[in-house]
N, C-alpha and C positions, 0 to 999 in steps of 0.2 A: 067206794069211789068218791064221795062226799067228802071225807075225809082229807083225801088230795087231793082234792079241789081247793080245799081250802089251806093246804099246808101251801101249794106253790102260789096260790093267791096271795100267801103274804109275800112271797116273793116279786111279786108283780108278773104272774104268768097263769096261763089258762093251760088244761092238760086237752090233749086228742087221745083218746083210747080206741085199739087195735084189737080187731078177735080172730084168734085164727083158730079152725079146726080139722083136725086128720082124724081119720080113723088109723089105728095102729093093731092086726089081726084081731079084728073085729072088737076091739075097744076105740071110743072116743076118747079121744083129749084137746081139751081146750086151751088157748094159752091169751090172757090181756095183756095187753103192756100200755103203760102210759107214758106217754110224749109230752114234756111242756114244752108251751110255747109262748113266748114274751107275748104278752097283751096286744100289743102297737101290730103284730103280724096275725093276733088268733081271730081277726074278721076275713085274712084271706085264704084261711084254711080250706073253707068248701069249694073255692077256684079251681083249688090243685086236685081237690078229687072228680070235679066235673071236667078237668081237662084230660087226664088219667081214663076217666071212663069213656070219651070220645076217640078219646086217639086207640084205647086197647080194645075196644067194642064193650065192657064190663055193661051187664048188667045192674039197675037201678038198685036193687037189694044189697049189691055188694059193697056199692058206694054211701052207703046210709050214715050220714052224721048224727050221733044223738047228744041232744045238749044236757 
């Protein structure tokens, strides 16, 4: 992850990473994905997940940003 942090940093952009996971008969699988997002917008990133978790009732774990 460090890694693309610092590749879109030279781009001028911060990454958001996503984790989703299912069970598929009775194996997990997990999938990341990375989102960049221009600098000048990645301080209003946690708004949209605290609005997200108000409007759809989402518990606090689900919304967790890690920097």
């Amino acid at each position: 992850m460090k890694t693309l942090m610092q590749m879109f940093a030279e781009d001028d952009k911060g990454v958001v990473f996503f984790e989703s996971c299912i069970s598929l008969k009775h194996q997990k699988h997990t999938c990341i994905e990375a989102v960049p997002v221009p600098f000048d917008l990645f301080d209003e990133i946690p708004a949209y997940f605290q609005v997200r978790s108000i409007t759809e009732g989402l518990d606090r774990k689900s919304t967790r940003l890690n920097s």
